[in-house]
TIVOLO-951538 format. One record per residue (C-alpha): residue in three letters; x, y, z. Coordinates in steps of 0.5 Angstrom, whole numbers, padded with zeros to 4 digits, always signed. Layout:
! residues N
AlaXYZ;...
//
This chain:
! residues 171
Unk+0000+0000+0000;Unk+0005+0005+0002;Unk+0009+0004-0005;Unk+0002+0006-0009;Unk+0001+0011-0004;Unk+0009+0014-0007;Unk+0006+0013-0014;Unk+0001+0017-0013;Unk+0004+0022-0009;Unk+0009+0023-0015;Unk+0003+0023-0020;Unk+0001+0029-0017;Unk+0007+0033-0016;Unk+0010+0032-0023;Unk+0006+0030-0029;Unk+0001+0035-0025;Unk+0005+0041-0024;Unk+0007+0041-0031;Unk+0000+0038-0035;Unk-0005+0042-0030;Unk-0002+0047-0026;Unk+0003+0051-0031;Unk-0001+0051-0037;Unk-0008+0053-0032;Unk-0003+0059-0029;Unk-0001+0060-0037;Unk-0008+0060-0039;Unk-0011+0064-0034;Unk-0005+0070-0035;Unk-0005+0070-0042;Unk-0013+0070-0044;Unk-0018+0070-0048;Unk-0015+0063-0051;Unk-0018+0060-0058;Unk-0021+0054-0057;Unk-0018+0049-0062;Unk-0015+0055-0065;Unk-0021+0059-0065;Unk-0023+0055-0071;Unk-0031+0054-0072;Unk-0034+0047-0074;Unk-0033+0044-0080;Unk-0025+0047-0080;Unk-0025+0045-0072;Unk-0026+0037-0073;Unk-0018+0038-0076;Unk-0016+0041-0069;Unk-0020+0037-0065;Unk-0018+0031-0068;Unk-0010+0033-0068;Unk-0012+0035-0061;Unk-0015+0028-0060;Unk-0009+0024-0062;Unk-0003+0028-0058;Unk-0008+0027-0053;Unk-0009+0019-0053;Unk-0002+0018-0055;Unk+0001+0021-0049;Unk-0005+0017-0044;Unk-0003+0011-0047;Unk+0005+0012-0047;Unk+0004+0015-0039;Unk+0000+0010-0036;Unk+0005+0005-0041;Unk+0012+0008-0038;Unk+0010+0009-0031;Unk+0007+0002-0029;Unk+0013+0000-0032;Unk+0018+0004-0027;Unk+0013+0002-0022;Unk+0013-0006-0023;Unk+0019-0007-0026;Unk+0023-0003-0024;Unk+0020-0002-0016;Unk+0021+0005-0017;Unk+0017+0011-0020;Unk+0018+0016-0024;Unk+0020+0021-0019;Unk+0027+0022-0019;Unk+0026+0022-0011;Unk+0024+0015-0012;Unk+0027+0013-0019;Unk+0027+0004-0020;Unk+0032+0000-0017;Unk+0032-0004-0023;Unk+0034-0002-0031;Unk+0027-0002-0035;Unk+0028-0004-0042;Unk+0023-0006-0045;Unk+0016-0004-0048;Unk+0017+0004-0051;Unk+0024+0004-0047;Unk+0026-0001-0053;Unk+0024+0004-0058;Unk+0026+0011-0053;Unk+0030+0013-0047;Unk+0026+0017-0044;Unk+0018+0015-0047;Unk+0016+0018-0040;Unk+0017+0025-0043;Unk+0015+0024-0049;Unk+0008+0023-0047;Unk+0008+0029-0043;Unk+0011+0033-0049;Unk+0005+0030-0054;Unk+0000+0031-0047;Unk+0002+0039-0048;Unk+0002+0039-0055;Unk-0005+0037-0054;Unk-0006+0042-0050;Unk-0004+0048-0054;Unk-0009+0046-0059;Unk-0014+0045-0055;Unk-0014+0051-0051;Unk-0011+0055-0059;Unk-0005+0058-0054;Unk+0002+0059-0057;Unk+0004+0060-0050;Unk+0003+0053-0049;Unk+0006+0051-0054;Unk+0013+0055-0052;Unk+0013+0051-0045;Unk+0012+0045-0049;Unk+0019+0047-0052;Unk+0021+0050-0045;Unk+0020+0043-0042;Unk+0023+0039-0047;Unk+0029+0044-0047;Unk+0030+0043-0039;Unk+0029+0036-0039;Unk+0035+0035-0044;Unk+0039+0039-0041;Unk+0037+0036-0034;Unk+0037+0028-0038;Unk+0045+0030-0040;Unk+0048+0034-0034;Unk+0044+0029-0028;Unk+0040+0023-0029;Unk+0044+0020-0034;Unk+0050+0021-0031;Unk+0046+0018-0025;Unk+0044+0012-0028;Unk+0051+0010-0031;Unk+0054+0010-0023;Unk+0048+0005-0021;Unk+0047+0001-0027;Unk+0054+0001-0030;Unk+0056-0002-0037;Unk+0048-0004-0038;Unk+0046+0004-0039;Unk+0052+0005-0043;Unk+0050+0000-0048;Unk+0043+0002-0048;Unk+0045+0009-0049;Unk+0050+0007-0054;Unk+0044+0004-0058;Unk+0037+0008-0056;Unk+0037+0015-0057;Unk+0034+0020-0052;Unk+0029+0023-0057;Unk+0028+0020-0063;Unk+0026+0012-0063;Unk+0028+0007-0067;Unk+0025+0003-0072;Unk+0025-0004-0069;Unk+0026-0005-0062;Unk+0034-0006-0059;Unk+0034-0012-0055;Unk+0040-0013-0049;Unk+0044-0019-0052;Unk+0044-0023-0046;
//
């Protein structure tokens, strides 16, 4: 119970800060915003369905790569309480960092729906903290806890871009 009630807590204050919070504080500071970029109906079908699809495929792959961490890697995706076990499987053979990327695809959902630049322009922000996070920080902190199996890994799956075919460990 106490490992689900961690996993929870996480939820919240990561994803939700930057999915909810932020963009609410971004909305609220920058109105009036554009509803599926101020298009009317049938023109607004298009962004609600490009909305729709960042949107679902973002869900999908948070859920996707956070039960992973949490039941592979008895950890969560809180770099307080991070895995204790390397997880490479599911999108984390395409992807290094899936978990964002969802992120990244739920905020891109969002500044479609809502029609707001400045959402998008914190997508980008995001993106660009995480990276300079991901090299400076996490990266080198996973190669001190998980050795030569990262350092393969990191040889072989790039951090944004997925590969084509799944890479498998040769174990």
């Amino acid at each position: 119970m106490k490992k689900s009630a961690e996993l929870i807590k996480d939820i919240i204050i990561l994803p939700g800060s930057v999915l909810v919070l932020i963009p609410a504080v971004i909305l609220y500071l920058t109105r009036p915003f554009h509803f599926l970029c101020g298009f009317e109906f049938p023109m607004a079908w298009l962004f609600l369905a490009i909305g729709l699809f960042f949107f679902l495929i973002g869900i999908f792959f948070s859920v996707k790569t956070v039960s992973l961490f949490f039941a592979v890697g008895d950890g969560t995706p809180a770099p307080w309480t991070p895995p204790k076990h390397f997880v490479v499987t599911g999108p984390y053979c395409y992807v290094r960092n899936p978990m964002i990327l969802s992120v990244l695809s739920i905020l891109l959902s969002e500044a479609v729906f809502f029609g707001s630049f400045p959402i998008l322009i914190w997508c980008v922000l995001f993106w660009l903290i995480n990276t300079i996070y991901f090299i400076l920080v996490e990266e080198p902190g996973l190669v001190k806890r998980f050795g030569d199996d990262y350092l393969l890994y990191k040889k072989n799956v790039r951090r944004w871009l997925p590969r084509f075919t799944p890479w498998k460990p040769n174990k």
